[in-house]
FINUSE-13367 format. One record per residue (C-alpha): y, x, z; residue in three letters. Coordinates in Angstrom, 3 decimals. Layout:
N
<<Y; X; Z>; "ALA">;
...
***
This chain:
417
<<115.092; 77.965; 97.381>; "UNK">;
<<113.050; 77.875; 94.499>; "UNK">;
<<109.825; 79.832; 96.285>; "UNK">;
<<110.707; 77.264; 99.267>; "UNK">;
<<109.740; 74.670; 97.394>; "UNK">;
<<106.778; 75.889; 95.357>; "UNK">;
<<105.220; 77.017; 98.763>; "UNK">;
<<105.795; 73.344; 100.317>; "UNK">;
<<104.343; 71.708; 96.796>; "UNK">;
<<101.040; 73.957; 96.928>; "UNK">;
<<101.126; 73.322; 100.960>; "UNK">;
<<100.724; 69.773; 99.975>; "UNK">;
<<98.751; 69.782; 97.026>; "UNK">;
<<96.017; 71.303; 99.535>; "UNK">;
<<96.435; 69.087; 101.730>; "UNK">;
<<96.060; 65.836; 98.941>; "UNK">;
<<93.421; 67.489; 97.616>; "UNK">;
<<91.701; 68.678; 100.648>; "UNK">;
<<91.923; 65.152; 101.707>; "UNK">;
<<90.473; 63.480; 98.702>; "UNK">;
<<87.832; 65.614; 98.656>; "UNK">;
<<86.276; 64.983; 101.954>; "UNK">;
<<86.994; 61.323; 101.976>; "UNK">;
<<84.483; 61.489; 98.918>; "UNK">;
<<81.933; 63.367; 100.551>; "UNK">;
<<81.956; 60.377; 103.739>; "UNK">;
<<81.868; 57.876; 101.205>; "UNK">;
<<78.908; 59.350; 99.558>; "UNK">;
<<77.035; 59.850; 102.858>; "UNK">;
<<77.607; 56.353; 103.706>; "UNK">;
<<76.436; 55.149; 100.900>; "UNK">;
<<72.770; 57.134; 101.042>; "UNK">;
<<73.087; 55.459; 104.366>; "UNK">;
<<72.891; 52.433; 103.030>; "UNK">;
<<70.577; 52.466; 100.191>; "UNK">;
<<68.233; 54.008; 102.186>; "UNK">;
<<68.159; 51.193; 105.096>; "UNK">;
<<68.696; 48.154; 102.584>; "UNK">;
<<65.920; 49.402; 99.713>; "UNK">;
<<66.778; 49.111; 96.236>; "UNK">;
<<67.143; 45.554; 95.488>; "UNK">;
<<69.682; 44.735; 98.603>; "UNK">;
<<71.517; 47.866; 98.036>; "UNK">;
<<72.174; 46.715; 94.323>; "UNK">;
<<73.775; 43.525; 95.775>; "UNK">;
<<75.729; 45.692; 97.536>; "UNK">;
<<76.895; 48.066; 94.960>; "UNK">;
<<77.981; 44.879; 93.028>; "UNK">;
<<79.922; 43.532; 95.854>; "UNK">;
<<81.593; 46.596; 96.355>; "UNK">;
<<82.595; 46.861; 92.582>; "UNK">;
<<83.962; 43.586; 92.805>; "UNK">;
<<85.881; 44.271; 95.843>; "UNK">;
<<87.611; 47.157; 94.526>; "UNK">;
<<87.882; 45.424; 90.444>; "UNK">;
<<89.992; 42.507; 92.270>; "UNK">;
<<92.098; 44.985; 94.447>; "UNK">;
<<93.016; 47.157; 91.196>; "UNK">;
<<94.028; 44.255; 89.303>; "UNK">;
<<95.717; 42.575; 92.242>; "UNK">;
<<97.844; 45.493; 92.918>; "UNK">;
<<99.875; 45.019; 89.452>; "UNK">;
<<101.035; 48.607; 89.526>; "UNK">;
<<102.641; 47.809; 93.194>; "UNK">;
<<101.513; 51.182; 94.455>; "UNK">;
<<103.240; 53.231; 91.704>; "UNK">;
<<106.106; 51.694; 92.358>; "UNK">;
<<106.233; 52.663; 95.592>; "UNK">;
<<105.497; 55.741; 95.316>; "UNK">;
<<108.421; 55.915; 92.376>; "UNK">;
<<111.096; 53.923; 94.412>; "UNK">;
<<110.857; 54.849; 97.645>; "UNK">;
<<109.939; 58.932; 97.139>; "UNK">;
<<113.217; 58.484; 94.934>; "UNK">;
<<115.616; 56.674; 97.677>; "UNK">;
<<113.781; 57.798; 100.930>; "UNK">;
<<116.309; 60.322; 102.291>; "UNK">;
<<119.319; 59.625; 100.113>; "UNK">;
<<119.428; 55.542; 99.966>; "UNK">;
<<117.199; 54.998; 103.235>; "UNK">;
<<118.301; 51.157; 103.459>; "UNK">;
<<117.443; 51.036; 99.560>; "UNK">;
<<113.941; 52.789; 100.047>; "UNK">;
<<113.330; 50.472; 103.043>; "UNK">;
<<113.866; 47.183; 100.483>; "UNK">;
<<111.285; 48.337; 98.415>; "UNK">;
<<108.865; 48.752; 101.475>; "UNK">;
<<109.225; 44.979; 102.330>; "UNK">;
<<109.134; 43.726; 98.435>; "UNK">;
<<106.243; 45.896; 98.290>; "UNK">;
<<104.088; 44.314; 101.228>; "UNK">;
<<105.662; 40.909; 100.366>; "UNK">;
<<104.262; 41.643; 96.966>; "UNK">;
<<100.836; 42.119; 98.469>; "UNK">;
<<100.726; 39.852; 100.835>; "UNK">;
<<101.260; 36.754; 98.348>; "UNK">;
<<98.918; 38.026; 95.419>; "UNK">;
<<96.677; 38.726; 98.194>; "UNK">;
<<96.321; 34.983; 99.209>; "UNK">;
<<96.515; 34.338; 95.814>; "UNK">;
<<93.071; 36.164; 94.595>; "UNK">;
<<91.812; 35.412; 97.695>; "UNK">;
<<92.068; 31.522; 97.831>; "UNK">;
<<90.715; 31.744; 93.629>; "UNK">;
<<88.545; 33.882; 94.236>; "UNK">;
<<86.408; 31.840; 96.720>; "UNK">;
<<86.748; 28.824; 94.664>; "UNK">;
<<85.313; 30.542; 91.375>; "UNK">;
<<82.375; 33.193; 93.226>; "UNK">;
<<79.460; 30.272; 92.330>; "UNK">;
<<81.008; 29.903; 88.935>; "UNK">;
<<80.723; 34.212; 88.702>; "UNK">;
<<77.537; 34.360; 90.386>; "UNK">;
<<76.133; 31.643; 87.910>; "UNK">;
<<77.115; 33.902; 84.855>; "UNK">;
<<75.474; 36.929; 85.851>; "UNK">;
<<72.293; 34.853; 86.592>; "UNK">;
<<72.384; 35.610; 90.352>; "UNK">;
<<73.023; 33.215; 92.703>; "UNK">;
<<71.919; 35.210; 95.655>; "UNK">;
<<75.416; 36.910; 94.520>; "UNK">;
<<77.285; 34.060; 95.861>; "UNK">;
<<78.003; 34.975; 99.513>; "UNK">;
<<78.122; 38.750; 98.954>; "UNK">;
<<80.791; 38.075; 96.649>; "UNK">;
<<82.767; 36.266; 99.377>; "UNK">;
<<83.014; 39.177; 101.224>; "UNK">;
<<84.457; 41.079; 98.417>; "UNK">;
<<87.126; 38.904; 97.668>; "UNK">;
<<88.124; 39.018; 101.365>; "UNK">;
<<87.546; 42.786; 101.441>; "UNK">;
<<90.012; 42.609; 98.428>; "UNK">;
<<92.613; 41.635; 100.349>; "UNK">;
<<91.961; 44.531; 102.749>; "UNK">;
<<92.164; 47.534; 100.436>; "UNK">;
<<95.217; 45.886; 99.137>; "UNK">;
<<97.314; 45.731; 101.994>; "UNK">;
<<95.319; 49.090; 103.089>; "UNK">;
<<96.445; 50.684; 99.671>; "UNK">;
<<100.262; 49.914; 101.009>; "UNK">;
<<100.177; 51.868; 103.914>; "UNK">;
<<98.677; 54.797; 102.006>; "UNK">;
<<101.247; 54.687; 99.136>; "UNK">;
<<103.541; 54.750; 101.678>; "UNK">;
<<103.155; 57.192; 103.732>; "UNK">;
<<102.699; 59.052; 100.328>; "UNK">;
<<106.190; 58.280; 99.383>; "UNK">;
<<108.122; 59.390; 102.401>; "UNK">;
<<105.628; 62.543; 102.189>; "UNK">;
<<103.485; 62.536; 105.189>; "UNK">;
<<100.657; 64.029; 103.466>; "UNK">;
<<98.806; 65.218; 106.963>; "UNK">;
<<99.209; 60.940; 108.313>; "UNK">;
<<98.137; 60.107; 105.025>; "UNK">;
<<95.151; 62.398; 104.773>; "UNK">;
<<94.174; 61.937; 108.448>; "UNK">;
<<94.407; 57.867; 107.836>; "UNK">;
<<91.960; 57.699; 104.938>; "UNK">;
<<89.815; 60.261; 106.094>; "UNK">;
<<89.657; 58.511; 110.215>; "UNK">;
<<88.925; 54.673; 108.145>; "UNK">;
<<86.208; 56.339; 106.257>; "UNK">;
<<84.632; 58.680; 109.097>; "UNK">;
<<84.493; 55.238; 111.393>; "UNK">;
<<82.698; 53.183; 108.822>; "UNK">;
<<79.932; 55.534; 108.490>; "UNK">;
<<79.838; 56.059; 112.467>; "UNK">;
<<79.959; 52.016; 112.712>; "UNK">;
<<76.820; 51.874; 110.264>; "UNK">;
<<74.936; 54.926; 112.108>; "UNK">;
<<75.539; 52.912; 115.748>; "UNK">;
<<74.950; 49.424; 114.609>; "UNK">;
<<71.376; 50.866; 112.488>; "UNK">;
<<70.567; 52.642; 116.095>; "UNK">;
<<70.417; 49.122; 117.878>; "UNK">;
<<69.307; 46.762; 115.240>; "UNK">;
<<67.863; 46.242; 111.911>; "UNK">;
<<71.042; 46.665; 109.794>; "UNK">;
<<71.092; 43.951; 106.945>; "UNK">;
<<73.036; 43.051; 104.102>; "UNK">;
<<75.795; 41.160; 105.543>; "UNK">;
<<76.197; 43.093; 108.427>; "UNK">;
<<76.688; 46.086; 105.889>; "UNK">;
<<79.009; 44.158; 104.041>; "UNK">;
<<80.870; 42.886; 107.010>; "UNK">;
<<81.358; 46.924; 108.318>; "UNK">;
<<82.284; 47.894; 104.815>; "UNK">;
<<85.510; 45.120; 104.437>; "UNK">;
<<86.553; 45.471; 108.315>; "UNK">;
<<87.794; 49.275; 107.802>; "UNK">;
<<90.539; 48.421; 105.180>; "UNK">;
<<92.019; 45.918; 107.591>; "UNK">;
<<92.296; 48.249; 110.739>; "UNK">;
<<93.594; 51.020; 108.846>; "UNK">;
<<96.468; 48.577; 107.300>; "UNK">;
<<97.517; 47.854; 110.937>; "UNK">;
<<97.694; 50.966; 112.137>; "UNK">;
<<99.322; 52.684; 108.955>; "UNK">;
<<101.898; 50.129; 109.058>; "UNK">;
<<102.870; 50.907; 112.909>; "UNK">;
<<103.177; 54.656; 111.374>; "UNK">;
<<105.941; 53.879; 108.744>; "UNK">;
<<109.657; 53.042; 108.847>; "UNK">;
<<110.503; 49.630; 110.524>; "UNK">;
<<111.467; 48.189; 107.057>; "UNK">;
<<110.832; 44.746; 108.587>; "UNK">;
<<114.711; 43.568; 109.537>; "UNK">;
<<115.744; 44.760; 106.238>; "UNK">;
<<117.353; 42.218; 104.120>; "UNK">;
<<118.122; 41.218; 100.268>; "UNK">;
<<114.733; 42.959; 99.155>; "UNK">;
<<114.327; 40.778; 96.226>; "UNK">;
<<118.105; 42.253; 94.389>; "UNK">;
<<115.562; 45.191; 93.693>; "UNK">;
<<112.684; 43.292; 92.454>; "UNK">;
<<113.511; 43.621; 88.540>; "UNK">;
<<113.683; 47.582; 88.861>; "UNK">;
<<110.569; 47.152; 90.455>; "UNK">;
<<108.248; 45.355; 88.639>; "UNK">;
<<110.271; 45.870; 84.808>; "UNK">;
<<108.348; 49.570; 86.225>; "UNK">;
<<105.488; 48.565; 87.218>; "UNK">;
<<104.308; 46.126; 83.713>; "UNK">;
<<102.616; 48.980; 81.928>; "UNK">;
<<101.317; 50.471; 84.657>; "UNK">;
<<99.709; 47.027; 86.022>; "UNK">;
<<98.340; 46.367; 82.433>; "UNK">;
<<96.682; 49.842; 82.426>; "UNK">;
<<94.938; 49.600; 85.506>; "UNK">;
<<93.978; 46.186; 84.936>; "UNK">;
<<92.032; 47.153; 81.613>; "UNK">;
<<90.743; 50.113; 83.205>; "UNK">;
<<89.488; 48.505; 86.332>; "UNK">;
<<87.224; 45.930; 84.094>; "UNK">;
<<86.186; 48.536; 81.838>; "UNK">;
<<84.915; 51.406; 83.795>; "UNK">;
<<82.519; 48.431; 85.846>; "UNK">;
<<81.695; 46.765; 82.983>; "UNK">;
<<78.544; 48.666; 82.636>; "UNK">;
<<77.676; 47.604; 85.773>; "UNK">;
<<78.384; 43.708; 85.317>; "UNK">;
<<76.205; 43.799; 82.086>; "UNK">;
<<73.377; 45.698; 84.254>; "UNK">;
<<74.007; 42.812; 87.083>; "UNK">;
<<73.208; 40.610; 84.231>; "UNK">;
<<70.459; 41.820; 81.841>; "UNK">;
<<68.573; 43.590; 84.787>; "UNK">;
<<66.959; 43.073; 87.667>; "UNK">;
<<68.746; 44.069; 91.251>; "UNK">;
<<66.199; 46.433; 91.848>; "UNK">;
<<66.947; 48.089; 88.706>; "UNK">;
<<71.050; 47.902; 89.804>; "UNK">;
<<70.278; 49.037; 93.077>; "UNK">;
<<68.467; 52.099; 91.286>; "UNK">;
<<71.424; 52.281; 88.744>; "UNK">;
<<73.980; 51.959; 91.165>; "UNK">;
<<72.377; 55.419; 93.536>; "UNK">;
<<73.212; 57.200; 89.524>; "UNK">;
<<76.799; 55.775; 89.138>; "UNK">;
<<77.396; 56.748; 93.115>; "UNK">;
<<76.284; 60.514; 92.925>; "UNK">;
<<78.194; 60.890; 89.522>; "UNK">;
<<81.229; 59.803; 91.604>; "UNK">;
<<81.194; 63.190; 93.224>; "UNK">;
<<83.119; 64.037; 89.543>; "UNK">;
<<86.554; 61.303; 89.605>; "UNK">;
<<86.871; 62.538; 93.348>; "UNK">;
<<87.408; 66.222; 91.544>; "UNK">;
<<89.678; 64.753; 89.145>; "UNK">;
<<92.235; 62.731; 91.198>; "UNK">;
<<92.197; 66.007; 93.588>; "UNK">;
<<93.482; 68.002; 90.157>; "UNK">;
<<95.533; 65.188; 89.078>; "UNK">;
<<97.642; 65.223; 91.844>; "UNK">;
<<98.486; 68.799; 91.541>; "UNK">;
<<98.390; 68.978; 87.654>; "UNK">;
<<100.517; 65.668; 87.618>; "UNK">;
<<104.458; 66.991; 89.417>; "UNK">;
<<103.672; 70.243; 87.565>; "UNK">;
<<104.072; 68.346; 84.192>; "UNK">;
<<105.910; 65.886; 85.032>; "UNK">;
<<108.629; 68.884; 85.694>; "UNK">;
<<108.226; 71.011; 82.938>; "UNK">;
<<111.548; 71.030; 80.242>; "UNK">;
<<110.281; 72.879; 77.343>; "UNK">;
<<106.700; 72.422; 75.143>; "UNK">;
<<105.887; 75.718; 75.378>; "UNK">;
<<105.578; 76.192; 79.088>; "UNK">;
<<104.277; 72.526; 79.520>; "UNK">;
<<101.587; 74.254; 76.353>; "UNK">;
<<100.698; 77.421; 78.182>; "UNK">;
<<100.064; 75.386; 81.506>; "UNK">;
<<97.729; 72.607; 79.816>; "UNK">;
<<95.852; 75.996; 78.039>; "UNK">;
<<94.832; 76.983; 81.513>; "UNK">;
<<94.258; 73.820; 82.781>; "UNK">;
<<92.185; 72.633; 79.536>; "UNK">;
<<90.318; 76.420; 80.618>; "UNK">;
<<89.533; 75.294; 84.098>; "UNK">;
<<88.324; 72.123; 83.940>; "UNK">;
<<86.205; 73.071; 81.155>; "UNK">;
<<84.354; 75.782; 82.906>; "UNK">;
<<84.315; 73.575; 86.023>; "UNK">;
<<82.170; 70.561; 84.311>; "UNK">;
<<80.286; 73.244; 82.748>; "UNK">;
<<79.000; 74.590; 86.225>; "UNK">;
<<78.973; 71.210; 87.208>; "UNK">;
<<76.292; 70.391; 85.011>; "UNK">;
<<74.486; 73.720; 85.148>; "UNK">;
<<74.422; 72.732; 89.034>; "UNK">;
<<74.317; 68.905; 89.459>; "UNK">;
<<71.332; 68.228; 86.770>; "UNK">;
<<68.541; 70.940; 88.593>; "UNK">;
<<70.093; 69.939; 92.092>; "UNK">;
<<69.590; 66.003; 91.434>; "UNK">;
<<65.626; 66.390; 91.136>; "UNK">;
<<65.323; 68.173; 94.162>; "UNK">;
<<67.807; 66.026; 95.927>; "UNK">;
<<67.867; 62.626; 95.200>; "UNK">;
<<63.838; 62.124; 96.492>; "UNK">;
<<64.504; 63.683; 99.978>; "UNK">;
<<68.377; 62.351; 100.482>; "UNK">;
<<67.627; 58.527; 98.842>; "UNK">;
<<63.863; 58.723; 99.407>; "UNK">;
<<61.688; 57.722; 97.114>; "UNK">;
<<61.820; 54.455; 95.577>; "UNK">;
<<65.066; 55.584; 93.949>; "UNK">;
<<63.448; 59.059; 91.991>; "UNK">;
<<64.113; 57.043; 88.822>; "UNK">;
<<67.926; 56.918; 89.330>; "UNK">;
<<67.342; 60.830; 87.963>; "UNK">;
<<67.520; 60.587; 84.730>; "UNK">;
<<70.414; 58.045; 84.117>; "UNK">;
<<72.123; 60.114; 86.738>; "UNK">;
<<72.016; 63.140; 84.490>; "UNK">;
<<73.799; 61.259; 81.039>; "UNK">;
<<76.478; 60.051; 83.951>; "UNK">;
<<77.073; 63.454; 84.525>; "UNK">;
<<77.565; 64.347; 81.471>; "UNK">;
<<79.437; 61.506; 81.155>; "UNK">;
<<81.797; 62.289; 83.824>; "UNK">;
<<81.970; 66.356; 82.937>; "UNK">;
<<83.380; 64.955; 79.882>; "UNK">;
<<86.271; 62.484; 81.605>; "UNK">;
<<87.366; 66.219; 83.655>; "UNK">;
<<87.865; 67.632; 80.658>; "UNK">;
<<89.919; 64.997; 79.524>; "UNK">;
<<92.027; 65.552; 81.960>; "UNK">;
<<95.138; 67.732; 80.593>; "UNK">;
<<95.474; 65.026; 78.082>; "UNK">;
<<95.729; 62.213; 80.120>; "UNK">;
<<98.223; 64.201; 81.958>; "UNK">;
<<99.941; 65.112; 79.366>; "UNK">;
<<100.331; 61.752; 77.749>; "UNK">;
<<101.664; 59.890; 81.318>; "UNK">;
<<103.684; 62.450; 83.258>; "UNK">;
<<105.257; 65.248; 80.246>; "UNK">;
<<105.232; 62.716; 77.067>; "UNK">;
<<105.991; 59.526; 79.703>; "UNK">;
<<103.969; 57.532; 76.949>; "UNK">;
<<101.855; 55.372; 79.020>; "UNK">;
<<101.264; 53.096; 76.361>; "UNK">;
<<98.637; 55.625; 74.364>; "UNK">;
<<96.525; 54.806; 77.340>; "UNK">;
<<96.513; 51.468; 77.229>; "UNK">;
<<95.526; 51.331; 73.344>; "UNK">;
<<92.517; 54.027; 74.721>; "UNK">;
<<91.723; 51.515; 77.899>; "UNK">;
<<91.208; 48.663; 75.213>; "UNK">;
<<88.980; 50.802; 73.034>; "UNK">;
<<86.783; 52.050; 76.185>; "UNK">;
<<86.519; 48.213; 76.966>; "UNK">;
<<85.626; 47.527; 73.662>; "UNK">;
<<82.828; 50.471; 73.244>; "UNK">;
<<81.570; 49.455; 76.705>; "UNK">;
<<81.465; 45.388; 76.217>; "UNK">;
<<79.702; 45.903; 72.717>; "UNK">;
<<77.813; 48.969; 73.052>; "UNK">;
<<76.799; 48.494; 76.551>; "UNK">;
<<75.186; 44.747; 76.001>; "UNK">;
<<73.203; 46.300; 73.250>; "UNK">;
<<72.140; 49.388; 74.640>; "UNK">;
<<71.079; 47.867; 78.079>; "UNK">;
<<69.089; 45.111; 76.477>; "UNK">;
<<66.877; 47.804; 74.825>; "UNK">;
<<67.191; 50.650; 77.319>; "UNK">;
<<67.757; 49.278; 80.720>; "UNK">;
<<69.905; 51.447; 83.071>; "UNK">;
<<69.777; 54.237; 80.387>; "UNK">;
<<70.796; 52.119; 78.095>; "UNK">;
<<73.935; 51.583; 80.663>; "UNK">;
<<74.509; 55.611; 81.448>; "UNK">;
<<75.361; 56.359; 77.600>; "UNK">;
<<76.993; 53.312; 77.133>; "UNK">;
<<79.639; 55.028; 79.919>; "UNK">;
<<78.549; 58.381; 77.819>; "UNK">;
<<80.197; 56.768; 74.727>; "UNK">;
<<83.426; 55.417; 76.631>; "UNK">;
<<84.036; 59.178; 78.207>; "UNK">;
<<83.607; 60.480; 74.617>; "UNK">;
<<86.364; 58.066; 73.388>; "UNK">;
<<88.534; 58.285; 76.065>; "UNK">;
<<88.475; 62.168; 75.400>; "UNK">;
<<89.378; 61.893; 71.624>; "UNK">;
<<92.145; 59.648; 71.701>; "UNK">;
<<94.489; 61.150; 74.368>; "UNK">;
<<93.154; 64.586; 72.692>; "UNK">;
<<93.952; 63.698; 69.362>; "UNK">;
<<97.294; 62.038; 70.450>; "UNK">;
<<98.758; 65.275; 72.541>; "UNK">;
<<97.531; 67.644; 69.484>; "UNK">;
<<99.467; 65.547; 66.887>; "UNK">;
<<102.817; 64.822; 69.578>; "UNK">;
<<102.897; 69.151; 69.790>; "UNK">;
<<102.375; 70.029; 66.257>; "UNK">;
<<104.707; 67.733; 65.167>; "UNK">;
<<107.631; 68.645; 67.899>; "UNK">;
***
């Protein structure tokens, strides 16, 4: 039974991972796509909407994914009805914090756009607080159909929503001159569709009644996890808010090809995580959760060191034939980015470590407040001076902090058990 149910584990953890890795790949084609047919200075509008977009749905979600994932994987085939009320509180959940960030979020986008000096922000920024509301209810589905462990819908959902957005910006650049908005507008749609049909492929949890008897389980779980991703969300696009504001959008748009390639890295990471993450989470003695972290630590140390043997070289040659060239200069803060994000992969087995063996979730918010500190303080200085690689090792100096901490943290919690 045991071999049963490593086999189906691994099965799945290929398929997660599998997933997540091509979805990244689309995502980075589409976005070449785009900063190639918008030039640098519309592109960095959109990179800034898009940051937005995806700042207000982290923040928005208040850990309702997680719980999810928790709740219903937990009550799915034992406590069906049970599993269903946390569906509906779930969607309810997103549905009214949804309108909620929406309706603000309109009202304040002049106020925002004002404060970073660029009032040409104001109508992009509309479109990410609706698009906001579309990777929220989006992110339901997928949490979802996570929970009651159809990996293969799951998988085949995010990668279908991503594969039609970049055949919807191929077609539409084919026929006319694709612009801002109408990139925008394709980018937000996606979310939306995929919602609709993700819901039609879960449980009817509709008719179920007396969802809210669960809703202090619920969110009592979800408060640290909601407080962690809300820190996190601001500071790992805080760089890019101070560029928004000390720079020009040209410069942004330039920046923003950098922090895009360097994505390639986090894709890698949540594709370990979600293998490295049950595998803790199940261990029962320090020495085999130890002995797993040693080869882990191993791994992803020898993968960001290949990574940066290969992505640094690769980049020159690269980046002027893929982006073309009025974006050759995103080279060099590329390069500290990757360094930057080598260093978060290494991380890693400490973050791990800290969440799903030591269940201390609260060492990572302390970190989160640090990296928003180093980032806010560092990053206004540094980008004043240095420009956009003034912003790359201002991220540089967050990864290096958000390595030490957890590091130090896990060290210290082994020695002294």
């Amino acid at each position: 039974m045991e071999k049963i149910l490593k086999a189906k584990t691994l099965y799945q953890s290929v398929i997660t991972s599998s997933s997540t890795i091509l979805n990244g790949a689309l995502g980075i084609l589409f976005y070449i796509l785009v900063a190639r047919l918008l030039g640098p200075e519309s592109f960095g509008i959109f990179s800034v909407s898009v940051i937005t977009l995806t700042l207000i749905a982290d923040v928005a979600n208040i850990g309702t994914d997680t719980g999810i994932v928790k709740f219903v994987g937990s009550s799915i085939h034992k406590k069906r009805k049970r599993a269903l009320m946390f569906l509906k509180l779930g969607l309810e959940t997103k549905i009214v914090i949804g309108v909620s960030f929406t309706v603000i979020g309109l009202i304040l986008t002049p106020t925002f756009s004002h404060l970073l000096h660029k009032p040409e922000l104001m109508v992009p920024l509309r479109y990410a607080v609706l698009g906001a509301f579309g990777l929220l209810l989006f992110s339901f589905t997928t949490s979802a159909l996570q929970a009651i462990q159809k990996f293969w819908t799951w998988g085949v959902l995010n990668i279908s929503m991503n594969f039609l957005r970049l055949m919807s910006i191929l077609a539409v650049s084919a026929v006319i001159v694709l612009d801002l908005e109408k990139s925008l507008f394709l980018y937000i749609i996606f979310p939306f569709l995929g919602s609709l049909v993700g819901i039609l492929l879960l449980p009817r949890f509709f008719t179920v009644k007396r969802e809210l008897s669960v809703s202090k389980e619920f969110f009592n779980y979800n408060k640290w996890i909601a407080i962690l991703v809300a820190i996190s969300a601001v500071s790992s696009r805080l760089d890019m808010y101070l560029a928004v504001r000390l720079l020009t959008l040209a410069e942004v748009g330039v920046y923003s090809v950098a922090v895009n390639l360097a994505g390639v890295v986090p894709q890698i990471v949540l594709a370990i995580a979600v293998v490295a993450a049950p595998k803790l989470a199940s261990f029962d003695s320090d020495l085999k959760a130890r002995v797993y972290l040693k080869k882990l630590q191993i791994f992803v140390l020898t993968l960001a060191g290949v990574g940066l043997l290969v992505g640094t070289p690769l980049a020159r040659i690269l980046v002027p034939v893929v982006y073309g060239s009025k974006y050759v200069e995103s080279i060099s803060p590329f390069i500290i980015l990757l360094t930057a994000q080598a260093i978060f992969l290494i991380s890693i087995p400490a973050h791990t470590a800290v969440t799903y063996y030591f269940s201390s979730p609260k060492i990572l918010v302390w970190m989160s407040i640090v990296h928003l500190a180093i980032i806010g303080i560092l990053g206004w200085v540094l980008i004043s001076n240095y420009g956009y690689i003034g912003a790359a090792a201002t991220v540089l100096a967050g990864s290096i902090s958000s390595l030490i901490i957890p590091g130090t943290w896990t060290l210290n919690k082994f020695r002294n058990k």
